[in-house]
N, C-alpha and C positions, 0 to 999 in steps of 0.2 A: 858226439855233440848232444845227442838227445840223453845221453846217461847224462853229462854233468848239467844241463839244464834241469834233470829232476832231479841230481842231487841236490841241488841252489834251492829247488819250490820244496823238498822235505826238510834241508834247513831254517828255510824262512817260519815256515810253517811250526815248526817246534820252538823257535823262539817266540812266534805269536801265541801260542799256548800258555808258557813260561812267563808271560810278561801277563798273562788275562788274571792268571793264580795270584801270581805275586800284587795285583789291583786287589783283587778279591779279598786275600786275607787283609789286607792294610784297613781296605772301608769296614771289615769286618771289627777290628779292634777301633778305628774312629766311633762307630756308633756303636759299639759297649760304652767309651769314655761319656759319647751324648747321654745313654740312656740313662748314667748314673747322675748327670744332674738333670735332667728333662723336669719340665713342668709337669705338674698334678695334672692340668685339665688333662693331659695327652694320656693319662692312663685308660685302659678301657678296659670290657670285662675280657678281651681274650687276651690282654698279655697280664693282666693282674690278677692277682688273688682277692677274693670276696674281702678279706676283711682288709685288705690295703685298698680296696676302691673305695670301701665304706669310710676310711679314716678319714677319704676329703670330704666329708660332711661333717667333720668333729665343731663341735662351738667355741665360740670364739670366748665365752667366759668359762675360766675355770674351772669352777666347783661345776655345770654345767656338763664341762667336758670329762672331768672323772667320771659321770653317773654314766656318759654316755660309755665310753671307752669297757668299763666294767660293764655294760650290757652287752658291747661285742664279745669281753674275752673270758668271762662268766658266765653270761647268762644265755645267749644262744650257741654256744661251740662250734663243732665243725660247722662250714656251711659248706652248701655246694650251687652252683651259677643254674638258673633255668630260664629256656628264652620257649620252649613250648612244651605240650604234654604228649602223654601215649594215645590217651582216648581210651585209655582201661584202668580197669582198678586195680591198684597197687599201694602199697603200704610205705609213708614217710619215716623215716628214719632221722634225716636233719632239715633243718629249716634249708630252704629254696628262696636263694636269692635273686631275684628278678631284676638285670643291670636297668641301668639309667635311658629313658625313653627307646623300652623295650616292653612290648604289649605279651604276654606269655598269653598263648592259647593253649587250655586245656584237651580241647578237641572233646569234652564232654566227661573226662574222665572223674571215677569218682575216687577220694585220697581219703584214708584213713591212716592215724598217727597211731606208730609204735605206743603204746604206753610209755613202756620201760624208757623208753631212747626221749620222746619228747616230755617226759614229765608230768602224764595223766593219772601215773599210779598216784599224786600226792592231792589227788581231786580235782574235780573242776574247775574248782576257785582259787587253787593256788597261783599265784605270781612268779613261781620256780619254772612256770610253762613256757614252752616254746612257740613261737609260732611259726605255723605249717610252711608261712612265705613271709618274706621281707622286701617291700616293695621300695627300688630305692628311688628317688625325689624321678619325676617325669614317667614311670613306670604304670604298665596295666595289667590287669588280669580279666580274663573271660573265662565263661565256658568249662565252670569247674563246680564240682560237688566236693564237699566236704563231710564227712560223717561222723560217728562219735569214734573217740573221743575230739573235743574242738580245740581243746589246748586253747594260745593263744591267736586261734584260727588266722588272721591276715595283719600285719604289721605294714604300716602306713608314712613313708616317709613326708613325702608331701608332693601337690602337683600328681596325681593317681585319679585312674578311673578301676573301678566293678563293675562288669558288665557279665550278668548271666551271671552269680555264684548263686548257691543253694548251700545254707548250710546247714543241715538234719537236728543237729543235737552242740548248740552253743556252746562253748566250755567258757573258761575266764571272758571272753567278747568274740564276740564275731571276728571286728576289726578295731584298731584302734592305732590311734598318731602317740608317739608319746612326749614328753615334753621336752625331751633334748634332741626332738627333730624339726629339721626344718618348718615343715606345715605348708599349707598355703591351699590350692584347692582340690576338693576329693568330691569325688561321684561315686555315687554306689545308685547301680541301674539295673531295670529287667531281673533282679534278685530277689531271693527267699529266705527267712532264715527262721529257726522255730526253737524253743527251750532253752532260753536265757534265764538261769538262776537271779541274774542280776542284771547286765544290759548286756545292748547288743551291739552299739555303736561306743568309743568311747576319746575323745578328745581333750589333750592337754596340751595344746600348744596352738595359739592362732590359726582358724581357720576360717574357709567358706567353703561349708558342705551344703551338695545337694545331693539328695536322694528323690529317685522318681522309680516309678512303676515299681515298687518294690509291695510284697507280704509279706508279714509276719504273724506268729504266733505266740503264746507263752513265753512272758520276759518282763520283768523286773521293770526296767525305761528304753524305749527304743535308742535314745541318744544322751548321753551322758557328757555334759562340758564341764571340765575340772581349771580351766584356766581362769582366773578371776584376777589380773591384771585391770585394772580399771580404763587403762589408757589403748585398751589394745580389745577391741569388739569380737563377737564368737557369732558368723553370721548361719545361718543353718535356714535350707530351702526345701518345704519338704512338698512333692507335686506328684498325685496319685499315688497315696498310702494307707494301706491298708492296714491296722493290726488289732490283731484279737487278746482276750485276756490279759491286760497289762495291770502291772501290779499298785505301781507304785508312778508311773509321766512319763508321755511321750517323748518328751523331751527336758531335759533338767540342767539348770546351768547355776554356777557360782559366780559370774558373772553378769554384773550390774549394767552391762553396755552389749547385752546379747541381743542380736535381730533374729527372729521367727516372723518367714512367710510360710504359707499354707495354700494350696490348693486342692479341691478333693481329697482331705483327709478324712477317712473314719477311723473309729477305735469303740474297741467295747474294754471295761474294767472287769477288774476279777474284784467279787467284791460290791460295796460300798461306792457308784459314785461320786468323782468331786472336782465340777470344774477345773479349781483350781489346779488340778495335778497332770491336765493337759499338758499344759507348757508351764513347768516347775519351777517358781523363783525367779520368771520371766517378767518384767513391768507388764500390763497388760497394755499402755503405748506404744510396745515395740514389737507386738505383734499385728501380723498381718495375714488378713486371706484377700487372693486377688485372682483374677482372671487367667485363662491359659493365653489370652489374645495380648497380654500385658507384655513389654520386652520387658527384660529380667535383668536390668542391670543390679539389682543385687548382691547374684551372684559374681560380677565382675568387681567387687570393690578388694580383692585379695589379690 
């Protein structure tokens, strides 16, 4: 009796096995079928590839969406996902894509770019450059030194904070948004950056930046805005800012609907000074210096 009662329980038993598999594979082929129409939003950085996350930020106008498209599969090439650093120094090879409200910690480490690989052999100032990191829309970065070459140092989608970079030796910009990206608000805080041939900040597409507690040195214009849409404002908040030798404005916009506040800013010129080249092209009504006690709504209007 007790043999065929445990023939019955190793029976039973092998069919419950058999039956677990055959569940398994079937949900296994269900969600392939799912994944192949699944929604965008549901993508993320660990089951997608950098340039398939990036393409849900493509624009919705055309000509727009070409320039963008060829900056992914032209202009920066490989990428590869980073969500924190080593905390040493090591040498960039491809731009570092930083997913979607994901804060990258350096841990203090200091990044120097290939030449060859990012595009410094073709100078400082060339547009063929890569940059080091590509922040995508809700993205941060801290805690990171940058050194020569700068290449296209930090790429900015929009909705981004800097907190703690140091960049030694500027190459094409520090950082910069460009105009077939989203935009919308960008911090750059507790940072340094020093030898901007030309500038160091640079904006083409709506935003509300603020920078605090930041030094610099040697550079062409702290902040460059190239959007001059009339109907669409370029608001920029600058609060404890230091810079030295500047060439040419602190701040310079094509933009007829640009807001500049100010608090504790100094600056020394290289050169010749001239008022006017503080804040460049800016109405002198639309600027303002105010208090640290003032609330800052502001920078809330992005």
């Amino acid at each position: 009796m007790r043999k065929l009662l445990l023939f019955i329980l190793v029976g039973c038993l092998l069919l419950s096995c058999n039956s677990i598999k055959e569940t398994s594979a079937t949900d296994t082929v269900a969600d392939s079928d799912n994944a192949s129409v699944a929604d965008k939003d549901t993508l993320t950085y660990e089951n997608t590839a950098p340039p398939d996350l990036l393409l849900r930020y493509t624009p919705a106008d055309a000509n727009v969406a070409k320039k963008y498209k060829t900056y992914l599969n032209k202009e920066l090439g490989d990428l590869v996902y980073g969500i924190e650093g080593t905390g040493t120094a090591r040498t960039i090879t491809k731009t570092i894509v930083v997913p979607p409200n994901v804060t990258y910690d350096g841990k203090y480490e200091v990044l120097t770019a290939d030449a060859n690989a990012m595009g410094a052999v073709l100078g400082d100032q060339s547009e063929k450059q890569k940059p080091l990191f590509l922040l995508a829309p809700g993205a941060g970065i801290k805690n990171v030194t940058i050194t020569a070459p700068g290449c296209e140092g930090i790429h900015m989608m929009g909705n981004n904070v800097l907190d703690n970079i140091t960049w030694e030796d500027v190459g094409e910009d520090a950082a910069s948004v460009r105009s077939y990206f989203p935009g919308g608000r960008i911090t750059i805080k507790n940072s340094k950056a020093f030898r901007a041939a030309d500038k160091m900040f640079q904006f083409n597409t709506p935003c509300s930046v603020r920078i605090e507690n930041f030094v610099g040195d040697d550079m062409g214009k702290l902040v460059k805005n190239m959007w001059h849409k009339e109907d669409v404002p370029f608001y920029v908040d600058l609060n404890n800012v230091k810079v030295t030798n500047v060439r040419n404005a602190v701040v310079q916009s094509s933009n007829p609907k640009c807001q500049a506040r100010h608090h504790n800013l100094s600056y020394t010129f290289k050169g010749r000074f001239r008022p006017e080249r503080v804040f460049r092209n800016i109405p002198p009504e639309n600027i303002t210096e105010y208090r640290p006690t003032e609330t800052n709504h502001f920078f809330e209007r992005m």
